[in-house]
MOPAC internal coordinates of N, CA, C and O (Angstrom, degrees):
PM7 1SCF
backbone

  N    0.0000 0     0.00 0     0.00 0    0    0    0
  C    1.4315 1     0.00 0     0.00 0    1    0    0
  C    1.5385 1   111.02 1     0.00 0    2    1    0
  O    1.2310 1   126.75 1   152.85 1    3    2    1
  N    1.0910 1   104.62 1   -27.15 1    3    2    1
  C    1.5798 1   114.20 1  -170.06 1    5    3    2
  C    1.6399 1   106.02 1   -72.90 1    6    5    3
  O    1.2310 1   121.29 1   134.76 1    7    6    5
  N    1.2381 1   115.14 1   -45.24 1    7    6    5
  C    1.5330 1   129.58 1   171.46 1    9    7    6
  C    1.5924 1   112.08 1   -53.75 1   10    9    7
  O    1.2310 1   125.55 1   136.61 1   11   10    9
  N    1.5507 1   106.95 1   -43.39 1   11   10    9
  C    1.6161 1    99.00 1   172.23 1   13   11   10
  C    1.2012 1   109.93 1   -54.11 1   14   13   11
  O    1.2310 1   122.07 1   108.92 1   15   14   13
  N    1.3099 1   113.64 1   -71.08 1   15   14   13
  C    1.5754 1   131.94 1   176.17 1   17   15   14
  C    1.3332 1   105.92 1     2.42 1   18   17   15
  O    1.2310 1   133.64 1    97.22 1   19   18   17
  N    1.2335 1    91.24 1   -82.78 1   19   18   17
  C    2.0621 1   111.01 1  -179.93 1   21   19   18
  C    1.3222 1   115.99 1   -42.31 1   22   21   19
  O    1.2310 1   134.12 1   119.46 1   23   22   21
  N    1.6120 1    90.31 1   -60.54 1   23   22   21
  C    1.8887 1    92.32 1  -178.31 1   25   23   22
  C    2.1127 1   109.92 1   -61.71 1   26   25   23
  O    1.2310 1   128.48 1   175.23 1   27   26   25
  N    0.8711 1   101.27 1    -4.77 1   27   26   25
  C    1.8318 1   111.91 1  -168.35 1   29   27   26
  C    1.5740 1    87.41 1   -85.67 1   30   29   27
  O    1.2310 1   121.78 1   106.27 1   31   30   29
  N    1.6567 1   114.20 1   -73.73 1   31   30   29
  C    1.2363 1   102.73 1  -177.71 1   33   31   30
  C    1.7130 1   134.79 1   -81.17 1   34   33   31
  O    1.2310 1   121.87 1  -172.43 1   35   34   33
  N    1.0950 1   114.02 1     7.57 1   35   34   33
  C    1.7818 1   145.82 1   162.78 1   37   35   34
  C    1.8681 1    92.90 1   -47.18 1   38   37   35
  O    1.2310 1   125.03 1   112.55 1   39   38   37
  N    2.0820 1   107.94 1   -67.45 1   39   38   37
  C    1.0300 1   116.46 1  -157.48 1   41   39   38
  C    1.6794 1    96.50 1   -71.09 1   42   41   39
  O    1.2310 1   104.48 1   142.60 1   43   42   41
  N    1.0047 1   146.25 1   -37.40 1   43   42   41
  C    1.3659 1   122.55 1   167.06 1   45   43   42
  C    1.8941 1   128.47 1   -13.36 1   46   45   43
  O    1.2310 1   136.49 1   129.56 1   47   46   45
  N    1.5145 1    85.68 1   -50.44 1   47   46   45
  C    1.5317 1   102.43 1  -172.16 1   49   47   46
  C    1.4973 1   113.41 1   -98.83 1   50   49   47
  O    1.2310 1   130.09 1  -163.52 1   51   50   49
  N    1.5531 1    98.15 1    16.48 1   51   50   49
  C    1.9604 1   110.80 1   166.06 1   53   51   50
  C    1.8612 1    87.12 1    67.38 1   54   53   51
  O    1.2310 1   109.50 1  -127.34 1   55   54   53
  N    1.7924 1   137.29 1    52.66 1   55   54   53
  C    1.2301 1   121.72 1   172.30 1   57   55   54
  C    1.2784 1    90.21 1  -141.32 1   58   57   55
  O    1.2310 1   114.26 1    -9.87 1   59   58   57
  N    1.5132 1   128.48 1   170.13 1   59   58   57
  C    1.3846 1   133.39 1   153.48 1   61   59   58
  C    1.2174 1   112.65 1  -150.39 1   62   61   59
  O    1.2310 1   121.92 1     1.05 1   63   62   61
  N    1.2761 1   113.94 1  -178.95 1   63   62   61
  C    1.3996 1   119.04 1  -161.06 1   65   63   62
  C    1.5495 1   104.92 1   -81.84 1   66   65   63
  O    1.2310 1   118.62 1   -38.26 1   67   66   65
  N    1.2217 1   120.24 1   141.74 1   67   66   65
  C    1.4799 1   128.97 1   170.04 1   69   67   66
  C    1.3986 1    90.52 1   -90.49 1   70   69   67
  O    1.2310 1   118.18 1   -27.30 1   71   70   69
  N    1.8419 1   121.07 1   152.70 1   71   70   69
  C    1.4355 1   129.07 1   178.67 1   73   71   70
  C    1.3122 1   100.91 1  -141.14 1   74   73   71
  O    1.2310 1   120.05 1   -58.72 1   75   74   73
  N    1.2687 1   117.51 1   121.28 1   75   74   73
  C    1.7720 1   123.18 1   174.19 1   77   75   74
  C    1.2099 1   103.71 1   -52.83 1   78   77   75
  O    1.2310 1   118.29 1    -4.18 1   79   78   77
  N    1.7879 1   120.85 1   175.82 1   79   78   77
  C    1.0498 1   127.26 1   149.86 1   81   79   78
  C    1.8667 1   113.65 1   -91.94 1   82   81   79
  O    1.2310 1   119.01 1   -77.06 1   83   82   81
  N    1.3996 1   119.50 1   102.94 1   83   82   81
  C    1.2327 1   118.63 1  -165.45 1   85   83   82
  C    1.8862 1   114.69 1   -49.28 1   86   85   83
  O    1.2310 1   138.91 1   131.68 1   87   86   85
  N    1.4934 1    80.94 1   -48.32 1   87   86   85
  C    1.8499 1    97.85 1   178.46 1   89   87   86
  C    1.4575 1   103.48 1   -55.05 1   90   89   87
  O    1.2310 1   105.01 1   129.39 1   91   90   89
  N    0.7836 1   145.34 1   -50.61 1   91   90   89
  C    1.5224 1   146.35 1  -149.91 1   93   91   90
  C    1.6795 1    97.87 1  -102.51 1   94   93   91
  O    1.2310 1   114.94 1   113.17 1   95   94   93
  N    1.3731 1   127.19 1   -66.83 1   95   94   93
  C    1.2215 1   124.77 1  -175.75 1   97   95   94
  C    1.6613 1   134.33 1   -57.23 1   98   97   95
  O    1.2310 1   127.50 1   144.28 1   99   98   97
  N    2.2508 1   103.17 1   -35.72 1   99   98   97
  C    1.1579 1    88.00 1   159.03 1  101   99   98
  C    1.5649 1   123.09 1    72.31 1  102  101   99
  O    1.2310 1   105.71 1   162.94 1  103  102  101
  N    1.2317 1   144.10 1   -17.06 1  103  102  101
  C    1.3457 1   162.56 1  -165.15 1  105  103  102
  C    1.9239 1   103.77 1   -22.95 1  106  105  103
  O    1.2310 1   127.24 1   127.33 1  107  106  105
  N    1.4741 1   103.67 1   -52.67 1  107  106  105
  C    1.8654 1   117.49 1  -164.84 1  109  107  106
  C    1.6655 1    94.78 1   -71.70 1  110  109  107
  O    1.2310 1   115.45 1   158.08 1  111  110  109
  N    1.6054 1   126.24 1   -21.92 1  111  110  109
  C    1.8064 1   137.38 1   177.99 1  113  111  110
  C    1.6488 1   110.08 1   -84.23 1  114  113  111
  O    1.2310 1   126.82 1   127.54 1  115  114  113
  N    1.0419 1   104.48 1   -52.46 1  115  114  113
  C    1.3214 1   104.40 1  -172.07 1  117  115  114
  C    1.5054 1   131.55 1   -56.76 1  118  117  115
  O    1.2310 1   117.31 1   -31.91 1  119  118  117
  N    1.5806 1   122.73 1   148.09 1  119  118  117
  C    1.7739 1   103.41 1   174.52 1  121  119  118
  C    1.5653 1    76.27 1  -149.23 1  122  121  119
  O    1.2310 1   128.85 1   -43.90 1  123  122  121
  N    1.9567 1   100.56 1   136.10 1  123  122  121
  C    1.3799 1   104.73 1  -172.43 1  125  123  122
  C    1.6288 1    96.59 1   -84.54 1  126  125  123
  O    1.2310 1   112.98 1   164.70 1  127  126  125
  N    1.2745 1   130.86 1   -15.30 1  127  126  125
  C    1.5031 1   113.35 1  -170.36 1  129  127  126
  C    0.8178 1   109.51 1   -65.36 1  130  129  127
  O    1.2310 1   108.03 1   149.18 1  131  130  129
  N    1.7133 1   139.95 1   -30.82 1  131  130  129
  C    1.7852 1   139.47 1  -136.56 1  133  131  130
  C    1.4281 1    73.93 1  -140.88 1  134  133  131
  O    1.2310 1   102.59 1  -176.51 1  135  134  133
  N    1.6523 1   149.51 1     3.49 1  135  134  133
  C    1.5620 1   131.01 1   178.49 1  137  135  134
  C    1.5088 1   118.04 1    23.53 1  138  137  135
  O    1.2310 1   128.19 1  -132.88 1  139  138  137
  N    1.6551 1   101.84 1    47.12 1  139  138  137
  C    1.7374 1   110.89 1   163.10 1  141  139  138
  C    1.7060 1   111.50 1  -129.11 1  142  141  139
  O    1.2310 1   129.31 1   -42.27 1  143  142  141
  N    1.1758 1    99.66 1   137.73 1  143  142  141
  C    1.3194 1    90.37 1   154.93 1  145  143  142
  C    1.6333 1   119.14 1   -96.65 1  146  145  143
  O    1.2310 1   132.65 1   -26.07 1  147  146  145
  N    1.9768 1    93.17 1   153.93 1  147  146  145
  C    1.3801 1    98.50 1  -135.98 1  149  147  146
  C    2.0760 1    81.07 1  -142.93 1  150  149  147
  O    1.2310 1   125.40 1   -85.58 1  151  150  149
  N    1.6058 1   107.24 1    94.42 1  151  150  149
  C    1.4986 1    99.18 1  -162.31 1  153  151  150
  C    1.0213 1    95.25 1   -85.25 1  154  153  151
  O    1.2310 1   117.62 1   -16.80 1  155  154  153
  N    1.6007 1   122.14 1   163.20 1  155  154  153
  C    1.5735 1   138.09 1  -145.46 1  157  155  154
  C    1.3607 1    88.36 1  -152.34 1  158  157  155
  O    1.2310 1   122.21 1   -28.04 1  159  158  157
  N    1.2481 1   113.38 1   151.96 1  159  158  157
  C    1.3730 1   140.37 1   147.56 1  161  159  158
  C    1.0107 1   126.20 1   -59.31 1  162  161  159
  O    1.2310 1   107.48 1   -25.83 1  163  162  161
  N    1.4580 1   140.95 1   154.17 1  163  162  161
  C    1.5206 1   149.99 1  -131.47 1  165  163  162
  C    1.4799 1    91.80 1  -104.62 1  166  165  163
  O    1.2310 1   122.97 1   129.15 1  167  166  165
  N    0.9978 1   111.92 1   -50.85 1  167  166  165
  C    1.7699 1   110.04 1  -173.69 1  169  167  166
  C    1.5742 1   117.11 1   -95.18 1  170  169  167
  O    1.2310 1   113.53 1   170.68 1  171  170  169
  N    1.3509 1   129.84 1    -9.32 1  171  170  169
  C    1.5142 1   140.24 1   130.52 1  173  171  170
  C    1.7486 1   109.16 1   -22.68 1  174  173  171
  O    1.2310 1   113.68 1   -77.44 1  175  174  173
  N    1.4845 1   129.57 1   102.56 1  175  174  173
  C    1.1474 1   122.85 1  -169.64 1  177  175  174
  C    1.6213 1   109.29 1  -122.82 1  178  177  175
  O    1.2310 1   121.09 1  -172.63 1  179  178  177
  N    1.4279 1   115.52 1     7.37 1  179  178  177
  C    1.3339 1   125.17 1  -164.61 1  181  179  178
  C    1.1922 1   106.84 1  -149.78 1  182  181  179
  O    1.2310 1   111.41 1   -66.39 1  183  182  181
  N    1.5656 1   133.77 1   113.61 1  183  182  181
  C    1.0248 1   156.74 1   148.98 1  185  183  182
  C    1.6690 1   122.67 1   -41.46 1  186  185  183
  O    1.2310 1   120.74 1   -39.93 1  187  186  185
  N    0.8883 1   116.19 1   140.07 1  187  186  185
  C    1.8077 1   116.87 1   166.79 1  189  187  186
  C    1.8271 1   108.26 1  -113.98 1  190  189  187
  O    1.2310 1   129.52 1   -75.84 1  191  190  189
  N    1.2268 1    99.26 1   104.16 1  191  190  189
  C    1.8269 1    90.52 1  -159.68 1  193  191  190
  C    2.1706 1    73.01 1  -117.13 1  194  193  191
  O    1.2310 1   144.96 1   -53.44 1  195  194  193
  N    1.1231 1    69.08 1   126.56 1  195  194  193
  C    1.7174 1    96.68 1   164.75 1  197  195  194
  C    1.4389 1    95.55 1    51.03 1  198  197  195
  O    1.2310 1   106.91 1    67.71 1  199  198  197
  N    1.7294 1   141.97 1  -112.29 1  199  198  197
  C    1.4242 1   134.14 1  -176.46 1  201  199  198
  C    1.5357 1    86.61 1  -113.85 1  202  201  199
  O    1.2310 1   107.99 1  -157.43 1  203  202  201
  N    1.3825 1   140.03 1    22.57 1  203  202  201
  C    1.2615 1   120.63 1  -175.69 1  205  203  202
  C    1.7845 1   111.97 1  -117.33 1  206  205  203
  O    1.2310 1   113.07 1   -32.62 1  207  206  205
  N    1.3951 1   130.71 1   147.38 1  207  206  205
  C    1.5047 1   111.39 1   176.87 1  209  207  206
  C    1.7854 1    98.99 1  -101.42 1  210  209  207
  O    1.2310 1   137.41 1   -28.85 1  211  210  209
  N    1.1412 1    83.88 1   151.15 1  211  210  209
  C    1.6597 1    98.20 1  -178.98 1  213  211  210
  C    1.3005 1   133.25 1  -135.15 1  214  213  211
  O    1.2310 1   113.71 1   -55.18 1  215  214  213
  N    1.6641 1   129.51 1   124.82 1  215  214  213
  C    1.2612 1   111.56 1  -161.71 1  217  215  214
  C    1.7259 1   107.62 1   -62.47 1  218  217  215
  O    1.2310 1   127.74 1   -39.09 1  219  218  217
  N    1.3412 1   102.71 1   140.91 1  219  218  217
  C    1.4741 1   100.33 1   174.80 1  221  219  218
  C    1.7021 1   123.50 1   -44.91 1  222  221  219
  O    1.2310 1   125.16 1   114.08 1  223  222  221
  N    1.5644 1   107.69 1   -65.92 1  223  222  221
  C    1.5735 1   111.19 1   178.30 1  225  223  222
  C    1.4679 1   110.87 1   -48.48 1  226  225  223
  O    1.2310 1   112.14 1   143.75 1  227  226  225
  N    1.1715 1   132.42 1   -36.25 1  227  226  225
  C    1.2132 1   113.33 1  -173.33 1  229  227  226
  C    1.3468 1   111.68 1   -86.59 1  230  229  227
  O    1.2310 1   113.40 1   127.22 1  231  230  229
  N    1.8268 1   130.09 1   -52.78 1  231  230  229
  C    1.7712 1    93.81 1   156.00 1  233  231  230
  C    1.2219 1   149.10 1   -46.38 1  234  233  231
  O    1.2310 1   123.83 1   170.17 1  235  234  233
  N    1.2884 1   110.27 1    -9.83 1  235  234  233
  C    1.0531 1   113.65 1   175.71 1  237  235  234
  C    1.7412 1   102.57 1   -64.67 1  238  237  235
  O    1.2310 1   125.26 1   123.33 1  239  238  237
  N    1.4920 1   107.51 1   -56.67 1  239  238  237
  C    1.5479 1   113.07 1  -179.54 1  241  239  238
  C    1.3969 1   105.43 1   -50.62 1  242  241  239
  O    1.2310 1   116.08 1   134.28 1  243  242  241
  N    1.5593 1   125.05 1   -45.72 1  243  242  241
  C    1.3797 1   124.45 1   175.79 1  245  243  242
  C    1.5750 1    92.63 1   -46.98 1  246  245  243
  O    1.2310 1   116.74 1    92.33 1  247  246  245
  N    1.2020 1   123.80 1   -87.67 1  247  246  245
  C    1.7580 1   104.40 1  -154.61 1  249  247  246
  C    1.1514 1   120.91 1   -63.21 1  250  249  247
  O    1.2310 1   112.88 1   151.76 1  251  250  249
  N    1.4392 1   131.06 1   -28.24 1  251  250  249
  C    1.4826 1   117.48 1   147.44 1  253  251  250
  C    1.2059 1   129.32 1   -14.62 1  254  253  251
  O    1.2310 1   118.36 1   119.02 1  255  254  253
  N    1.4163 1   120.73 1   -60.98 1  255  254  253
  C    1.3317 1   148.45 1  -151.43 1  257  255  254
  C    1.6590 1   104.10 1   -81.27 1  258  257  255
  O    1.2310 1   124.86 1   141.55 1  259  258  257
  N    1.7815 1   108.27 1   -38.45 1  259  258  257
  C    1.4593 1   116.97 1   163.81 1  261  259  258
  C    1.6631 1   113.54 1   -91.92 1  262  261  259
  O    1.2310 1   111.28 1  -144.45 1  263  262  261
  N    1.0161 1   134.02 1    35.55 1  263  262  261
  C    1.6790 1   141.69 1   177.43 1  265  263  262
  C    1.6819 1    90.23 1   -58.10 1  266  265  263
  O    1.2310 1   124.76 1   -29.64 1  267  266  265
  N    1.3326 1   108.46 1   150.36 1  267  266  265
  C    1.5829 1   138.22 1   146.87 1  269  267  266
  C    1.6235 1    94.61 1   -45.44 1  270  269  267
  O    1.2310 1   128.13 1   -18.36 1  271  270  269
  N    1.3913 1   101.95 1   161.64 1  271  270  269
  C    1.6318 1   116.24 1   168.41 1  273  271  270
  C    1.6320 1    99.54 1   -71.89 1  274  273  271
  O    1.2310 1   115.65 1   118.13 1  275  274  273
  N    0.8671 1   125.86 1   -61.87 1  275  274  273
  C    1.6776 1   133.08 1   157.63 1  277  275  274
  C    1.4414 1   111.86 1     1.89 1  278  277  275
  O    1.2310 1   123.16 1   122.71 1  279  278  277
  N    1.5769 1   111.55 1   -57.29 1  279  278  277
  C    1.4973 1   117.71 1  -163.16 1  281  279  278
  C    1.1881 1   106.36 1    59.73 1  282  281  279
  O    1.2310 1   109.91 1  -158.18 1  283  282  281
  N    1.6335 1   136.53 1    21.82 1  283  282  281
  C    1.1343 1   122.63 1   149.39 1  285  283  282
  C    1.7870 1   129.25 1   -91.58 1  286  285  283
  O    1.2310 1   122.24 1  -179.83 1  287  286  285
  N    1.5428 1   113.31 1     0.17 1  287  286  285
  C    1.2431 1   116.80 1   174.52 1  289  287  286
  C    1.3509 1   105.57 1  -173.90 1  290  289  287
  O    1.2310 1   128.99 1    -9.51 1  291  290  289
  N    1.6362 1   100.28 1   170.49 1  291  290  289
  C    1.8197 1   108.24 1   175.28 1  293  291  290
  C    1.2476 1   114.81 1   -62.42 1  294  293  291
  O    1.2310 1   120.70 1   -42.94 1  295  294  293
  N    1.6278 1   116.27 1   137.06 1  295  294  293
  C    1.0251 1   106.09 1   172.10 1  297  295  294
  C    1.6923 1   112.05 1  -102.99 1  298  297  295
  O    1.2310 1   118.56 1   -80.36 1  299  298  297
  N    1.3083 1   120.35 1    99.64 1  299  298  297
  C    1.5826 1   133.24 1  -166.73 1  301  299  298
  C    1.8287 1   120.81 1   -42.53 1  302  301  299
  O    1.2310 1   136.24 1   148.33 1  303  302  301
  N    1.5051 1    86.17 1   -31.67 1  303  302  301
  C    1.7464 1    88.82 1  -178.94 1  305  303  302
  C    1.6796 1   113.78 1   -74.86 1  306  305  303
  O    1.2310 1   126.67 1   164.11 1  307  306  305
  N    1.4966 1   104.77 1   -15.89 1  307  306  305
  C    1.1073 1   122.49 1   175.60 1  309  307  306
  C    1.2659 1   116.80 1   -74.49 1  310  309  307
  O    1.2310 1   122.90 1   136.10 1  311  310  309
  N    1.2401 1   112.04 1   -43.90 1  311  310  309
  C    1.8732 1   131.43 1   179.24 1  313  311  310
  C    1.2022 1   117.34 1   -48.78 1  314  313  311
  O    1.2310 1   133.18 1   140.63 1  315  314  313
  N    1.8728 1    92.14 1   -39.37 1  315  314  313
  C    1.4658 1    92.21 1  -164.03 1  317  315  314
  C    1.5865 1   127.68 1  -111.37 1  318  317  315
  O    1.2310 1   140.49 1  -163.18 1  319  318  317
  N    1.6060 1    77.85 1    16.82 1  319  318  317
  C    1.8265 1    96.29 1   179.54 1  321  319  318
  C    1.6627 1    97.21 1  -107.78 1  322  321  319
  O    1.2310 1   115.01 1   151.98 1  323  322  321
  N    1.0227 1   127.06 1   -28.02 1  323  322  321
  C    1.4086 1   126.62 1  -176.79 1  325  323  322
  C    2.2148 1   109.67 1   -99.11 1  326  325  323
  O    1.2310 1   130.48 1   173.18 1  327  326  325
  N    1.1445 1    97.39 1    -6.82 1  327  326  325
  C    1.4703 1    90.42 1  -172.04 1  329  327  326
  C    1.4363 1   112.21 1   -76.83 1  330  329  327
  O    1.2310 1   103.97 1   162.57 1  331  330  329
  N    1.2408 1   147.15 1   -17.43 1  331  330  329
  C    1.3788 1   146.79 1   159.21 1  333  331  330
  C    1.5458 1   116.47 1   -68.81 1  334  333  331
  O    1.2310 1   121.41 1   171.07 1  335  334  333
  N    1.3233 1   114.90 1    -8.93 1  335  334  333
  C    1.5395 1   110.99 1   163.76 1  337  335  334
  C    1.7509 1   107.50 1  -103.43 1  338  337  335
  O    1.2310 1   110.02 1   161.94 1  339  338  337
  N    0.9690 1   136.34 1   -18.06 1  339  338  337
  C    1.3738 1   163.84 1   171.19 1  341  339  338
  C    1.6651 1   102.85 1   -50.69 1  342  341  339
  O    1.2310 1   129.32 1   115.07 1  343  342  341
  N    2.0159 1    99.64 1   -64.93 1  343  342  341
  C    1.4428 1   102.79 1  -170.04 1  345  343  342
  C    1.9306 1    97.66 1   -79.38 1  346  345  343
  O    1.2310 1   113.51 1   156.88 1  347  346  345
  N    1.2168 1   129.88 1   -23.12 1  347  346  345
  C    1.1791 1   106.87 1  -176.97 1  349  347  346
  C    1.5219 1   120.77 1   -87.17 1  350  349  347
  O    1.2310 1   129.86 1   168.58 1  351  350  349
  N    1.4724 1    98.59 1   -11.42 1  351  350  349
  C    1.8368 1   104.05 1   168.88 1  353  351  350
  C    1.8196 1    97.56 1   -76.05 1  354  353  351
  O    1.2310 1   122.45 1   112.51 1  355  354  353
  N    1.0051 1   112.92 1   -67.49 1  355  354  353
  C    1.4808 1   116.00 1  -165.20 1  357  355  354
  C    1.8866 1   104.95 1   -55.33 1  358  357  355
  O    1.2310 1   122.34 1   176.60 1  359  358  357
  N    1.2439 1   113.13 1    -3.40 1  359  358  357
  C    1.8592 1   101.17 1  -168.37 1  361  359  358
  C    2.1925 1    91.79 1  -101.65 1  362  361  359
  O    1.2310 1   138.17 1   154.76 1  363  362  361
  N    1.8728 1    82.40 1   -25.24 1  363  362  361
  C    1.6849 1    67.86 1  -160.52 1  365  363  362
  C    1.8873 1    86.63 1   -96.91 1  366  365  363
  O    1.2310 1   116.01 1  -158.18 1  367  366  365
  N    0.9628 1   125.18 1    21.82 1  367  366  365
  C    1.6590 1   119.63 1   163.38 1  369  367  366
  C    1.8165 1    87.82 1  -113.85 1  370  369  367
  O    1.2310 1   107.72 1  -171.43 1  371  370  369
  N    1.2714 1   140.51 1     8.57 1  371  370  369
  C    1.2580 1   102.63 1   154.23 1  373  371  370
  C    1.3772 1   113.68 1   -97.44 1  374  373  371
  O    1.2310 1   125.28 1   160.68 1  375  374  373
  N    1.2771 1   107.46 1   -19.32 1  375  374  373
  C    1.8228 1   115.12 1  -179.73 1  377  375  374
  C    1.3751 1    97.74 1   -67.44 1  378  377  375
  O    1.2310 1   118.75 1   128.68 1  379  378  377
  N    1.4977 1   119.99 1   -51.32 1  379  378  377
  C    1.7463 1   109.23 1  -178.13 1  381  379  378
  C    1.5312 1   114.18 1   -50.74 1  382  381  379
  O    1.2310 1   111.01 1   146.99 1  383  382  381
  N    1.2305 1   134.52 1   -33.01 1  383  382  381
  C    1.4355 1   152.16 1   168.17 1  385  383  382
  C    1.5448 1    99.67 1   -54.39 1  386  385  383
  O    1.2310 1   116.00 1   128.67 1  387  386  385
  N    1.1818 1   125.21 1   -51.33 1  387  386  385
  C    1.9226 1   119.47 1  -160.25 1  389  387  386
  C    1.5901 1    82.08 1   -78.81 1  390  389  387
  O    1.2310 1   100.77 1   126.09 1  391  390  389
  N    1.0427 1   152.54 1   -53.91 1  391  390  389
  C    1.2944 1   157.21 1  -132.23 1  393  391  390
  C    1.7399 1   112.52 1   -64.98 1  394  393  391
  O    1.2310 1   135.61 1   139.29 1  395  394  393
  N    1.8163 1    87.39 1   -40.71 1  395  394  393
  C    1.6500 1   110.20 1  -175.93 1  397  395  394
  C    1.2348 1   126.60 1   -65.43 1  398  397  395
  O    1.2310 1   109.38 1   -94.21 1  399  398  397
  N    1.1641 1   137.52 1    85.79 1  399  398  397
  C    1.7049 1   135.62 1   178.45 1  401  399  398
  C    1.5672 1   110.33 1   -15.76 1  402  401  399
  O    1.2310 1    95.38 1  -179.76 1  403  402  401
  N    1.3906 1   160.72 1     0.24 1  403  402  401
  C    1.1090 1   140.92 1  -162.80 1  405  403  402
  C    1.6610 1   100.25 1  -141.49 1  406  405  403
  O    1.2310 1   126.46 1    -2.64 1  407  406  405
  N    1.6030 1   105.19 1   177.36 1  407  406  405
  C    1.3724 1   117.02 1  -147.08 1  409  407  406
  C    1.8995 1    85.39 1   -89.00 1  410  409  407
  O    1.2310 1   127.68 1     9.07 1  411  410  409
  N    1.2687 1   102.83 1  -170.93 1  411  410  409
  C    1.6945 1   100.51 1   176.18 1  413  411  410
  C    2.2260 1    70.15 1  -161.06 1  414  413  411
  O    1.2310 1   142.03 1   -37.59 1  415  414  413
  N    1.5592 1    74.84 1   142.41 1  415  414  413
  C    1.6102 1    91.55 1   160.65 1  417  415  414
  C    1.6367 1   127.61 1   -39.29 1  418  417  415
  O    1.2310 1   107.85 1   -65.07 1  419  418  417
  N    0.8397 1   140.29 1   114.93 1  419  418  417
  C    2.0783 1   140.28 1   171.07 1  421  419  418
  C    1.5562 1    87.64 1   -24.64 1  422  421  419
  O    1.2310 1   110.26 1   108.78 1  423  422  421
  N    1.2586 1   135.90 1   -71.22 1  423  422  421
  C    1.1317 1   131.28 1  -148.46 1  425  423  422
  C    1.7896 1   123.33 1   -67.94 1  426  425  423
  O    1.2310 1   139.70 1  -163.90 1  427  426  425
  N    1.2661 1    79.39 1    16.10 1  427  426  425
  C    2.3288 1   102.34 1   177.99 1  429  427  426
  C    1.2430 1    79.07 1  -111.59 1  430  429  427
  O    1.2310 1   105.89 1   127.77 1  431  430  429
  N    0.8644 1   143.79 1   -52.23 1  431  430  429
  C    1.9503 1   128.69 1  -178.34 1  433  431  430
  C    1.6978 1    86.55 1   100.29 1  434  433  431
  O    1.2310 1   110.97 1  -164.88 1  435  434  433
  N    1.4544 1   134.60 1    15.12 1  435  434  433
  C    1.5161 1   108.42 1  -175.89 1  437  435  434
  C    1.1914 1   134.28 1   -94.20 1  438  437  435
  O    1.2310 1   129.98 1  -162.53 1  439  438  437
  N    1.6412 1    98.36 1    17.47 1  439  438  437
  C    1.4075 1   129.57 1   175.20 1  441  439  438
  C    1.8890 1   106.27 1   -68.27 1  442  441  439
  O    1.2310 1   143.00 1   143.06 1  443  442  441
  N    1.3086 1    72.94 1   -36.94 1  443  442  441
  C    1.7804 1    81.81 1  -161.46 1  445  443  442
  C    1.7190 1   116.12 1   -89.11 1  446  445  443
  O    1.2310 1   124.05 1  -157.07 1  447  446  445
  N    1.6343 1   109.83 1    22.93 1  447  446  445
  C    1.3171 1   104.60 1  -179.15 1  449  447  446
  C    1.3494 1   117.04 1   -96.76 1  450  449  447
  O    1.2310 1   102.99 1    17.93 1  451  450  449
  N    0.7571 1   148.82 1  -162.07 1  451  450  449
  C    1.7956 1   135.86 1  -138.95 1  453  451  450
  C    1.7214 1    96.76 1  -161.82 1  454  453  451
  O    1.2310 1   120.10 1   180.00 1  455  454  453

């Protein structure tokens, strides 16, 4: 219901929601450096993509964000032209996160940063 919502008020502004193909795309499996999917465990919240660790949800949004026109998968040439601005937004929003006096849900994994 929540997705209508959006897509309801999206169309105001003549836009709507684009929707992956979940089956095929996969986003929380995938790692564009090694182009495998690589299935993880539910409470696994950090990726090792190439020499770097990465919170899971947000690559995931990273390859979302690089999809084929298709929206059926990553598009890699994309990954790998945008992923060095990616890791320095996502390293210095996890340091802004450690900085904050309060708890964050288990399921941000930011318990588990070192």
């Amino acid at each position: 219901m929540l997705v209508e919502i959006i897509d309801q008020k999206l169309g105001y502004t003549k836009q709507t929601i684009q929707k992956v193909n979940t089956i095929t795309f996969r986003a929380s499996q995938f790692n564009h450096v090694t182009d495998r999917y690589e299935k993880k465990k539910l409470h696994q919240r950090w990726n090792q993509i190439g020499s770097h660790l990465v919170q899971r949800d947000l690559y995931s949004a990273f390859l979302l964000m690089n999809s084929d026109t298709n929206l059926q998968q990553t598009n890699q040439d994309l990954c790998n032209k945008t992923f060095t601005t990616f890791l320095e937004l996502h390293n210095q929003h996890i340091e802004d996160l450690r900085q904050v006096k309060k708890s964050f849900p288990l399921s941000m994994g930011i318990k588990q940063i070192k």
